[in-house]
C-alpha positions in Angstrom: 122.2 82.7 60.0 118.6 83.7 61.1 118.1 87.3 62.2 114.9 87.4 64.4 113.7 90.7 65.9 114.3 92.3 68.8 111.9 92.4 71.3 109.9 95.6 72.4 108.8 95.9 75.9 104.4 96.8 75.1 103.8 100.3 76.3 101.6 100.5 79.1 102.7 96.8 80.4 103.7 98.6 83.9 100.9 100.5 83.7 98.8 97.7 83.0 100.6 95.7 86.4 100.0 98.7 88.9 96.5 98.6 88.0 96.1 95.3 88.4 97.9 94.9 91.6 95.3 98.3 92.6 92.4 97.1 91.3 91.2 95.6 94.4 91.7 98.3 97.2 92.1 101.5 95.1 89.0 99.9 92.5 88.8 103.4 90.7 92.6 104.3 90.4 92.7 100.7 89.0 90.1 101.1 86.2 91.7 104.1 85.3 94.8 103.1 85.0 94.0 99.9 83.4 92.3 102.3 80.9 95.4 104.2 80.3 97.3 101.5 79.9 95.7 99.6 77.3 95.1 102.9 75.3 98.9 103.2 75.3 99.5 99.4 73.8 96.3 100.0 71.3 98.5 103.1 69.9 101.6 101.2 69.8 99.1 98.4 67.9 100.0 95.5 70.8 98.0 93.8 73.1 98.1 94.3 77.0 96.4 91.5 78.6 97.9 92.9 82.0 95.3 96.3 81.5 92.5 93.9 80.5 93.1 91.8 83.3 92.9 95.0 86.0 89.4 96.7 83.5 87.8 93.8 84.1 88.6 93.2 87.9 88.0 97.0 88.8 84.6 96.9 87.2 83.6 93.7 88.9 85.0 95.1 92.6 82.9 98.2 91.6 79.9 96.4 90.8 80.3 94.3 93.8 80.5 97.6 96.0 77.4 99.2 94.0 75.4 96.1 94.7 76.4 96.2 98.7 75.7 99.9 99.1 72.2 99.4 97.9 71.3 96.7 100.1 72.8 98.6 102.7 71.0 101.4 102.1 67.9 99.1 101.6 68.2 97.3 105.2 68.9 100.7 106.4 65.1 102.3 104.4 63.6 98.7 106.4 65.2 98.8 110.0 63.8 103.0 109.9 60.3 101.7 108.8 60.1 98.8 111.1 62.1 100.1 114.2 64.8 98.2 116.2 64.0 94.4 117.0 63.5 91.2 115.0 61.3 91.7 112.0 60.6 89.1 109.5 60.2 90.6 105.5 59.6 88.6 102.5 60.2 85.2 104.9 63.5 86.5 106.1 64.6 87.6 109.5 66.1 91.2 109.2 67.7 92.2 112.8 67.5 95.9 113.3 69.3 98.2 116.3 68.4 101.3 117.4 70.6 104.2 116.7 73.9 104.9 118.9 72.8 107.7 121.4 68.9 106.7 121.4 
């Protein structure tokens, strides 16, 4: 009779899940924890594909966020320039209001 062996749950898999599942909404908590997580399985020498999976998401919603803010800050640079009204820049229509209580 073959003996196999037993199988060990990978430290930081839960970890690794929560993060993932937070990685969209809560981007930062998710990077974090995805961090944690597959610092805990690298110690234990297995693999954590779950903490890779939320690591690479959190960074991407990050960078997504990083690239709105500063075209959001960009439009908002423009629209103070140019004032409120339909202005055309670089060929493109950029529709700017005037501030609430103006």
């Amino acid at each position: 009779m073959t003996q196999t062996e037993p199988i060990t749950p990978t430290p930081g898999k839960t970890l690794g899940i929560v993060a993932l599942v937070l990685s969209i909404p809560l981007s930062l908590v998710g990077l974090v924890l995805g961090i944690v997580g597959l610092v805990k399985a690298r110690r234990a020498n297995r693999h954590n594909w779950w903490a890779v999976a939320a690591i690479t998401v959190s960074f991407l919603v990050i960078v997504a966020i990083v690239i709105w803010a500063a075209t959001l800050v960009w439009l908002m640079g423009e629209c103070a320039e140019l004032g409120p009204g339909i202005h055309e820049v670089d060929g493109r229509p950029i529709e700017c209001v005037a501030p609430a209580g103006s």
